[in-house]
N, C-alpha and C positions, 0 to 999 in steps of 0.2 A: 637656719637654712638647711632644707635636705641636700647630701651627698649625692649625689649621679652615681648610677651603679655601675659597675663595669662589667660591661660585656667579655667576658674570656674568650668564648669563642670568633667573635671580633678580631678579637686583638691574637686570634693563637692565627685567623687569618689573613691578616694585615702581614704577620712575621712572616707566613708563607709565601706571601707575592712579594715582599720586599727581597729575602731570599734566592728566589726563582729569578728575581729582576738581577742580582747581582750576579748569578753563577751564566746569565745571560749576557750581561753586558763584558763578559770576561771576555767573551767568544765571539761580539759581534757588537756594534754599532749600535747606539742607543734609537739613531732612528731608522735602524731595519729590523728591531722587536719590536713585536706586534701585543695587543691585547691575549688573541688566542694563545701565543707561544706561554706568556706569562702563566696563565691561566691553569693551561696544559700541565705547565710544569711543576704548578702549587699544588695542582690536583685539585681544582675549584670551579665554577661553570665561569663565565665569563658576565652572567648578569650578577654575582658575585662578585665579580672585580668592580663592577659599576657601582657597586653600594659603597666602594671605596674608594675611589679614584674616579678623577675624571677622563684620565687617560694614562697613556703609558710614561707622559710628562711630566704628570701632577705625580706618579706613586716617585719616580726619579726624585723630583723635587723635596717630596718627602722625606724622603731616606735617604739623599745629601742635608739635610736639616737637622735629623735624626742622628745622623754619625757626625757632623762636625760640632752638634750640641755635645755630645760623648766623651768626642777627642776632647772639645774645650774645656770642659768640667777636670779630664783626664790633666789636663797640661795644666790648669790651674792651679790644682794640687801641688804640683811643684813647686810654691813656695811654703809649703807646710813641708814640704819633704825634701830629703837631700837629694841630690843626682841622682844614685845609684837607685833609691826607691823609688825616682820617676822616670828611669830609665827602665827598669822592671816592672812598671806599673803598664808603659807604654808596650813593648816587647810583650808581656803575658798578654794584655789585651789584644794586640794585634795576632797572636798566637789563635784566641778563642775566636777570634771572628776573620776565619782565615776565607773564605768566599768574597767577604766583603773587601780585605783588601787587595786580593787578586782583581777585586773589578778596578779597584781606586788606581792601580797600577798596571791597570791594561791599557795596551798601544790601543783598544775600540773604544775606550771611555775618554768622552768629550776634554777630560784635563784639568777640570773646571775644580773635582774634588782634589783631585792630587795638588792643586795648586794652593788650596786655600789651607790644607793638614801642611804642606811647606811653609804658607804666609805665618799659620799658628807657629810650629817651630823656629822660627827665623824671629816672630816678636816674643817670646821667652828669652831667645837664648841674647836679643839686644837689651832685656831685660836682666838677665844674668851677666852683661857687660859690664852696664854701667852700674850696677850695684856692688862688681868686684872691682872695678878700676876707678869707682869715681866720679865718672866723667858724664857732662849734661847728655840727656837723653837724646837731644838735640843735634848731638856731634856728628858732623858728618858721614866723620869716618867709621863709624855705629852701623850705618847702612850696609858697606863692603863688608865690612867684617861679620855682624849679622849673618848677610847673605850666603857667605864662604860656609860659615860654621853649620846653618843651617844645610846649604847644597850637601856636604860631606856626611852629615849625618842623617839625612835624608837618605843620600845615595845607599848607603849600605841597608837601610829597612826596605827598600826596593830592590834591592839586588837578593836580599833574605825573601823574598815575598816569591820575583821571577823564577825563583831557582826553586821553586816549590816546598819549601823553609828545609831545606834538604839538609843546614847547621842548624844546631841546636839553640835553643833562647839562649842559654848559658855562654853559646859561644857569639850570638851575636851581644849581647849584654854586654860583653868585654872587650868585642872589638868597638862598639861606641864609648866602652871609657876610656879604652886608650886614643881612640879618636878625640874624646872629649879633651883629656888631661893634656894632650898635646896644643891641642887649637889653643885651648884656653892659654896656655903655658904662652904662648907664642903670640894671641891678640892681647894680654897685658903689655908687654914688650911695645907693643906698638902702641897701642895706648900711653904710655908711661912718658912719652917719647916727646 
């Protein structure tokens, strides 16, 4: 069976309006950008954009597809890896693709990504629960505690994002492990209970 060849210039234009779509949706509402803005800002004509999108819905769609296939793959790894390497796995990644999480964590982006890179973190870290305390995956109280763990560690990659990563990886890296080490410390305890 022949291999499909890859277009590069395709795909060097694809990176461009997905780009242009993120440092866009930073700064305004997904549905008050337009085709042309997009376009404008790839540096690409617009019957260009058409050979890859249907619209300015479908490139969105894309490239929430795109980044939470990423993140996923990203967070999966964490069980091949201890915390600290998937705590710095996550961090450095969010570091290089620093447009894009300004959009995920912009008051003009619909929500929809920022909620599902939470849903991921919140089903690890109930997966890091009950693999440290034991307890059926099932357990209620898996849910709150979850929730908590994930809200808190969340909170600070968004507070690192808003503030224009103005601390360093290193120093957010450590305020999530002391975040971590304490939560964890503390949802065993209630677990155990």
């Amino acid at each position: 069976m022949a291999e499909k060849k890859v277009d590069r210039r395709a795909l060097k234009t694809q990176k461009q309006l997905k780009e242009a779509l993120t440092k866009l949706l930073a700064e305004k509402e997904l549905r008050h950008i337009t085709v042309q803005e997009i376009s404008d800002l790839a540096d690409v004509h617009r019957v260009t954009f058409y050979k890859h999108y249907l619209d300015v819905y479908d490139l969105y769609e894309k490239l929430e597809k795109e980044l939470l296939t990423e993140l996923g793959l990203l967070i999966l790894r964490f069980h091949e890896e201890d915390q600290k390497d998937f705590r710095k796995g996550l961090i450095d990644y969010i570091a290089q693709n620093p447009n894009t999480f300004r959009m995920v964590f912009s008051p003009h982006n619909t929500g929809e990504m920022r909620s599902k890179f939470s849903n991921m973190i919140e089903g690890i870290f109930r997966v890091i629960l009950t693999e440290k305390c034991t307890v059926d995956l099932n357990d209620g109280r898996l849910d709150y505690l979850s929730a908590y763990w994930a809200s808190g560690f969340f909170a600070v990659i968004e507070k690192w994002v808003q503030n224009g990563f103005s601390q360093s990886e290193e120093f957010i890296i450590l305020m999530l492990k002391g975040f971590d080490e304490s939560t964890q410390d503390h949802m065993t305890k209630v677990l155990k209970k």
